[in-house]
N, C-alpha and C positions, 0 to 999 in steps of 0.2 A: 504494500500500500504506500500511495504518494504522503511524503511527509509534509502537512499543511505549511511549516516555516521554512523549507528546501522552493515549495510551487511561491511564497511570498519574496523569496531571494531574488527565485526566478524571475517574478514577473518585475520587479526592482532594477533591477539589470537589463531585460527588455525594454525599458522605461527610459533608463536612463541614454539607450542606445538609441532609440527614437529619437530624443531631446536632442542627442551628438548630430541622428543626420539633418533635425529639422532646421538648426543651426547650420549645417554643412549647407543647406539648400537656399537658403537665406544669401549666403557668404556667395554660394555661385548664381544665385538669382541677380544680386547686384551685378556680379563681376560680367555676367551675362548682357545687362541692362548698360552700363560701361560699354563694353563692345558692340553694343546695338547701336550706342550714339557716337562712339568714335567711325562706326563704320557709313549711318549715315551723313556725316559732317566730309568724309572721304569722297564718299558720292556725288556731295554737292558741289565739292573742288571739285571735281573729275570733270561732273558737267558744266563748270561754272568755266574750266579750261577746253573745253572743247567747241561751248559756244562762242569762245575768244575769236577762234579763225573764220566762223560764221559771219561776222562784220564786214561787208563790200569795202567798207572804209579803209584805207592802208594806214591811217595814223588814229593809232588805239593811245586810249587815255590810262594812265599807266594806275591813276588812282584808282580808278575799279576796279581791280586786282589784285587790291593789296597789294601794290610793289612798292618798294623803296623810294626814299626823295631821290637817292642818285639814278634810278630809273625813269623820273620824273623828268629828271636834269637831262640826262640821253637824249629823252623824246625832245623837250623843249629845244634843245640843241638840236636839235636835226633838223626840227622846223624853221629855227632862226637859218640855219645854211642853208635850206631850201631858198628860203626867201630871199637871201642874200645872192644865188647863185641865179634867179628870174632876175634882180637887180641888174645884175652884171650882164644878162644876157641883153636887160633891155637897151642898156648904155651902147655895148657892143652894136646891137644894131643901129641904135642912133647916130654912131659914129662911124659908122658903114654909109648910113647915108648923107652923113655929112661929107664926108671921103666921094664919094660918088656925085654929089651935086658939085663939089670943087673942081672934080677931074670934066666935067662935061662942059 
């Protein structure tokens, strides 16, 4: 016959093992819930860089993307030389035509 304080040990210890994995479940439910939200934060980069090259536009604006002031500075810089290099182009032609009305 089962000893009444052996079946009390017993269910004690069952007891106590439950409590260990409800706790375990808990700990990987967070850790779960963590990786759910680093993974969609991942996603939303991913798409948030793929819709980057979707833009017709050739001159992307470097703050929507979280990029750096020296990113910022790049772009700016590129657009100031563009502008500068129509400058020069316009000059060049003007003085093509001034060259060409002298020579005639």
């Amino acid at each position: 016959m089962l000893d009444p304080e052996d079946v009390e040990n017993e269910l004690v210890h069952i007891d106590d093992q439950l409590i260990t994995i409800e706790d375990s479940l808990d700990v990987i439910s967070d850790e779960f819930l963590h990786l759910d939200e680093q993974l969609a934060v991942h996603i939303e980069a991913e798409e948030e860089r793929q819709n980057i090259g979707d833009d017709d536009d050739p001159v992307l604006d470097p703050v929507a993307y979280d990029a750096s002031p020296y990113d910022e500075w790049v772009v700016e810089s590129d657009r100031e030389i563009d502008e500068l290099a129509q400058i020069l182009a316009r000059e060049a032609e003007s003085n093509l035509d001034w060259v060409s009305e002298k020579n005639m």
